[in-house]
NUDRENLUM-346197 format. One record per residue (C-alpha): residue in three letters; x, y, z. Coordinates in steps of 0.2 Angstrom, whole numbers, plus 5000, padded with zeros to 4 digits. Layout:
N
ALAXYZ/...
//
This chain:
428
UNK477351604744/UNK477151414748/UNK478651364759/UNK478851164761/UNK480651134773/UNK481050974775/UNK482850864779/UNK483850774767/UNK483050614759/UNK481550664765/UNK479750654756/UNK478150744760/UNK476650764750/UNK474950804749/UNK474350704760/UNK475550734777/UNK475950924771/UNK474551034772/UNK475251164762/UNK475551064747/UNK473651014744/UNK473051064728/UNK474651154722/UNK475351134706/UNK476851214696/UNK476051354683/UNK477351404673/UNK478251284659/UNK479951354664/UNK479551274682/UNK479051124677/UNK480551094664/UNK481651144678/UNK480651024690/UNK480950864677/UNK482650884674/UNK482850894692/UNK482150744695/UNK482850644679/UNK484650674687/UNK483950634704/UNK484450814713/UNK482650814719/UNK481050754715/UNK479650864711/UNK478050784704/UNK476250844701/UNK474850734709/UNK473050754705/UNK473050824726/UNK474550904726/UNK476450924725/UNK477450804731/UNK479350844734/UNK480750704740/UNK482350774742/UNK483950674740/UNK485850714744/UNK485750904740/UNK485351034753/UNK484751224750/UNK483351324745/UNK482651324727/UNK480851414721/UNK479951354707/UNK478451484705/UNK477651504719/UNK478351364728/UNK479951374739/UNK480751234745/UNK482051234759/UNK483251054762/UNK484151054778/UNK485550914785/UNK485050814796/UNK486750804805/UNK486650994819/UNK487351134816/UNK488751134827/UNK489450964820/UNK489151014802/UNK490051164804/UNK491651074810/UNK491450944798/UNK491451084785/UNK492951184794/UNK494051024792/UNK493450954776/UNK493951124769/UNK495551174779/UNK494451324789/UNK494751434800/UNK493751434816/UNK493351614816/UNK491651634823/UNK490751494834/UNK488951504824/UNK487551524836/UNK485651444828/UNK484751564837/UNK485551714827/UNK484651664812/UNK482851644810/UNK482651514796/UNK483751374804/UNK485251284797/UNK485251304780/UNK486951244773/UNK487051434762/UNK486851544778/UNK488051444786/UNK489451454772/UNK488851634770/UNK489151674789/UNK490951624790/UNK491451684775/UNK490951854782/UNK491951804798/UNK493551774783/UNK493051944775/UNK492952034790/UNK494751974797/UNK495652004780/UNK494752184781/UNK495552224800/UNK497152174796/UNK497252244781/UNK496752194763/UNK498152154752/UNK499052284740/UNK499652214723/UNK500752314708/UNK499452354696/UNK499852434680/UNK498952594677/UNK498852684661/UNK497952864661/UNK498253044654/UNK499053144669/UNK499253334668/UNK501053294681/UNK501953144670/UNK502252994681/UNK502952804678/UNK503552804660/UNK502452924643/UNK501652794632/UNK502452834616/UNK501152734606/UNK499652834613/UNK500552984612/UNK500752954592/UNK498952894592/UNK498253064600/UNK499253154590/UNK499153304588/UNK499453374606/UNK497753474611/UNK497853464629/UNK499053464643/UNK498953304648/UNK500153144643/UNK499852994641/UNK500852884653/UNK501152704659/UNK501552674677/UNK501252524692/UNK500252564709/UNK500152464724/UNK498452444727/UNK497152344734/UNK496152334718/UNK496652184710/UNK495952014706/UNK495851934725/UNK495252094732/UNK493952094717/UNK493451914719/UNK493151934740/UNK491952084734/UNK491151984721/UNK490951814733/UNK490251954748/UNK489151994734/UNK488451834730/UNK488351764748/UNK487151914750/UNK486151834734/UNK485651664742/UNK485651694761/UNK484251674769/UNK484251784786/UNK483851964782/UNK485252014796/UNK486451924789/UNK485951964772/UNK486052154776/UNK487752134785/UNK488552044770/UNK487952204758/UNK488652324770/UNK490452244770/UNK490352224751/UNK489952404749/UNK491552464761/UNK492552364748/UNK491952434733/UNK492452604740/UNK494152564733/UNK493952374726/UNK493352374708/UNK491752244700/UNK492052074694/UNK490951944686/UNK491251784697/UNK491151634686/UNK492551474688/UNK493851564676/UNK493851694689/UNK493851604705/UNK495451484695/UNK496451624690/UNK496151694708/UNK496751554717/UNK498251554706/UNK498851714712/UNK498851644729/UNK500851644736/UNK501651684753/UNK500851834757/UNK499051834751/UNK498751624759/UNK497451724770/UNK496551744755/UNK496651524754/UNK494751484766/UNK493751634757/UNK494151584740/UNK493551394747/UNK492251484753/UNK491751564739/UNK491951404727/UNK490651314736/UNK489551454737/UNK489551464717/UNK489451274716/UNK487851274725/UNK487051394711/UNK486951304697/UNK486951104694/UNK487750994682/UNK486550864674/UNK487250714666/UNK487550744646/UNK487150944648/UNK488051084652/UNK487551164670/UNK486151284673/UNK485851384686/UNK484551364698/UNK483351484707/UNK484051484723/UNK485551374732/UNK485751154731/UNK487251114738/UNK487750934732/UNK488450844750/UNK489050704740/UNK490550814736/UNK490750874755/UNK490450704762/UNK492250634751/UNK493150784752/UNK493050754770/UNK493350564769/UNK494850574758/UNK495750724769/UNK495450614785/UNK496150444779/UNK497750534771/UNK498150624786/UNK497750464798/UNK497850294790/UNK499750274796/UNK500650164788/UNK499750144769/UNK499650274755/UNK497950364750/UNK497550384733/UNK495950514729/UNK495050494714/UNK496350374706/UNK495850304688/UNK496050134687/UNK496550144670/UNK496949964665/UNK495349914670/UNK494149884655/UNK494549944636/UNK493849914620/UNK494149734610/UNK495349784597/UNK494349794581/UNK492849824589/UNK492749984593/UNK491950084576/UNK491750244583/UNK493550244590/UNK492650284606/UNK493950324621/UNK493850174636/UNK492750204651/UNK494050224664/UNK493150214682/UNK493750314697/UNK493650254713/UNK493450394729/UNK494750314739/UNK496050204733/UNK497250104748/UNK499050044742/UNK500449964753/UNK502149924745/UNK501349984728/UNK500049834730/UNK498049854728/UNK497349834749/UNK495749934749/UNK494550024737/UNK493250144744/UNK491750244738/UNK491150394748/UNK489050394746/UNK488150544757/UNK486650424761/UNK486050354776/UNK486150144770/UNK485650104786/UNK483950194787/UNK483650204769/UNK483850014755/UNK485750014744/UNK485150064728/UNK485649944714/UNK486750094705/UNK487850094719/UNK488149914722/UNK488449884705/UNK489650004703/UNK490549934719/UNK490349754711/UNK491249784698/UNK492649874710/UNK492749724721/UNK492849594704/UNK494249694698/UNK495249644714/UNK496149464717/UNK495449374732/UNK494949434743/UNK493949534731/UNK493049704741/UNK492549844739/UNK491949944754/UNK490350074753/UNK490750224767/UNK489150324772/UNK488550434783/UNK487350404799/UNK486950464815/UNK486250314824/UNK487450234836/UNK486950044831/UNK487450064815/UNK488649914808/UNK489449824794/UNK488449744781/UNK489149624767/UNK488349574751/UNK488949424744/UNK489349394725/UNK489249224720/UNK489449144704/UNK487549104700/UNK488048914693/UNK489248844707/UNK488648954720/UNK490548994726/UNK491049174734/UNK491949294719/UNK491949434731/UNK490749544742/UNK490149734745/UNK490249814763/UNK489149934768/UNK490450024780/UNK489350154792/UNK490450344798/UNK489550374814/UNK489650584811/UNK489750614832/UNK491250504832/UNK492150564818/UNK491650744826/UNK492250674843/UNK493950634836/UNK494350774826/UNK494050914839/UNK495150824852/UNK497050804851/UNK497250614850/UNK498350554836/UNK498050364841/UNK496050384843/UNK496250474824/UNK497250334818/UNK496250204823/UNK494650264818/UNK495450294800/UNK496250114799/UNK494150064805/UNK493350124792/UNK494650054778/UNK494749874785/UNK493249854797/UNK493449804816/UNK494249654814/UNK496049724806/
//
């Protein structure tokens, strides 16, 4: 087995990475997988006459293809990642994860993994929820109410059982079955042997008394929908357990999703999730709209849409409004635009966010980084004939120690400010 780890955004090749000299992919599965990962820019594996050469982009995890494992960690530490995560995803602070308790570093799967374990492990002491199931079996002793139906259906009468129709409180019901199953999969994709043991130990107590269940999104939904007052203990596992299946298969653009060989975790999706909780609980004083379609935007001419097609309808991360009026529009990108060039995707997609604004027409890029001398940077759009200012693109920079800095202390102000920053720069 070839392992290649290496940090996100990050590139290496034959000629800097030893192991990859004279490597190259052998099955055609592998190098299917390997195109359509790169087409859809989740990472870039390509075959060099030397070698392989691997870049890695936004997602982080492990992935094999053949003989050739790749591991993708974040660059921001552990510690901070992990409360990141916690707030991002309303979690509990169960267990203060050390590194040195795993062998294979950071790796965003053994992370998730490891506190999900912590939520298992306190729902077990305290005692896994009982639900009324119905039960319907033959009993020699009569019990609940006798299934007339069956009864006719089994007739004659040959034995001295009777089929009957009763409820149970018990703990084998869909949560209960859903924390086995997530246990179960956690044990799949972790990398640390100990943790990897300890996770299949827990999920075989479970299934002493809690029955199988195939995790898919349908199960995990239905799940989170029996959540009321007395299961919301059940709320940070199920989390948990959603972005664990996330990071097992990806979704590439005009196919259904496939599932990978391994665990890539898209920190896109972390990185707004994070963003959008933090602005609506701190920017005092303005509403927070997440994801809001601007709806009115662009449409079909009338008459000129022959296939009846429906009007793209473009959906901002972050949408500001004060009195019902338009102040800010946001997009959350998880790349570092102060070590690494905008690419021209993303600042034409804020262009036309800034142009669909009266003056003064912005639209703000919000990134992460982790170097302290990061700023502002503004692109100008200007009208190519008279030269005169339609709008600009900042590039708006989220120091991750600060925002880390500020959400593990108790100050409202320090929040609030730092909130009303990233919206409106220094200056407001």
């Amino acid at each position: 087995m070839i392992q290649v780890r290496l940090q996100e955004w990050q590139r290496c090749g034959p000629g800097d990475t030893p192991a990859l000299r004279g490597v190259s992919l052998r099955t055609a599965a592998a190098r299917g997988l390997a195109e359509q990962l790169s087409t859809n820019q989740v990472l870039h594996v390509v075959e060099l006459r030397e070698g392989l050469e691997v870049e890695a982009g936004a997602h982080v995890g492990r992935i094999q293809l053949d003989d050739v494992a790749i591991s993708i960690e974040p660059k921001v530490g552990t510690d901070e990642l992990l409360s990141l995560f916690r707030y991002a995803y309303s979690l509990r602070d169960l267990r203060r994860f050390d590194s040195v308790a795993f062998s294979t570093g950071s790796l965003l799967q053994d992370l998730l993994a490891d506190q999900l374990l912590a939520e298992a492990t306190n729902l077990w002491r305290y005692g896994l929820a009982r639900r009324y199931v119905d039960r319907r079996e033959l009993l020699a002793t009569p019990r609940g109410r006798l299934d007339m139906l069956a009864l006719a259906r089994r007739w004659p009468v040959t034995d001295a059982r009777l089929p009957c129709h009763y409820a149970e409180r018990s703990t084998d019901h869909l949560l209960n079955r859903v924390l086995r199953a997530g246990l179960e999969l956690a044990a799949k994709v972790v990398q640390d042997d100990l943790l990897r043991l300890t996770l299949r130990r827990t999920a075989r107590n479970l299934a002493d008394e809690i029955g199988a269940l195939t995790l898919d999104s349908r199960a995990l939904g239905l799940a989170e929908g029996r959540i009321d007052r007395q299961t919301t203990a059940y709320v940070p596992a199920l989390r948990l357990i959603e972005l664990l299946l996330a990071g097992q298969a990806v979704s590439l653009e005009g196919e259904e999703a496939i599932v990978l060989p391994g665990f890539l975790f898209d920190m896109n999706r972390f990185f707004q999730a994070l963003l959008g909780k933090f602005l609506t609980e701190n920017l005092a004083g303005f509403e927070v709209h997440l994801e809001h379609s601007l709806t009115d935007m662009m449409r079909y001419v009338p008459g000129l849409n022959p296939r009846r097609r429906q009007s793209p309808c473009p959906r901002p991360d972050v949408m500001v409004t004060q009195d019902s009026q338009l102040v800010a529009i946001l997009d959350a990108k998880y790349r570092d635009l102060w070590e690494r060039s905008l690419p021209r995707e993303m600042l034409y997609q804020l262009a036309m966010y800034a142009l669909s604004q009266t003056e003064p027409a912005t639209a703000t890029i919000l990134y992460p980084t982790t170097r302290e001398e990061a700023t502002d940077a503004a692109i100008e759009i200007r009208d190519p004939l008279s030269r005169a200012t339609r709008g600009r693109v900042v590039l708006r920079p989220v120091l991750l120690q600060e925002l880390v800095g500020v959400l593990d202390g108790d100050d409202t102000a320090a929040r609030r400010r730092l909130a009303r920053r990233l919206v409106f720069g220094a200056e407001r």
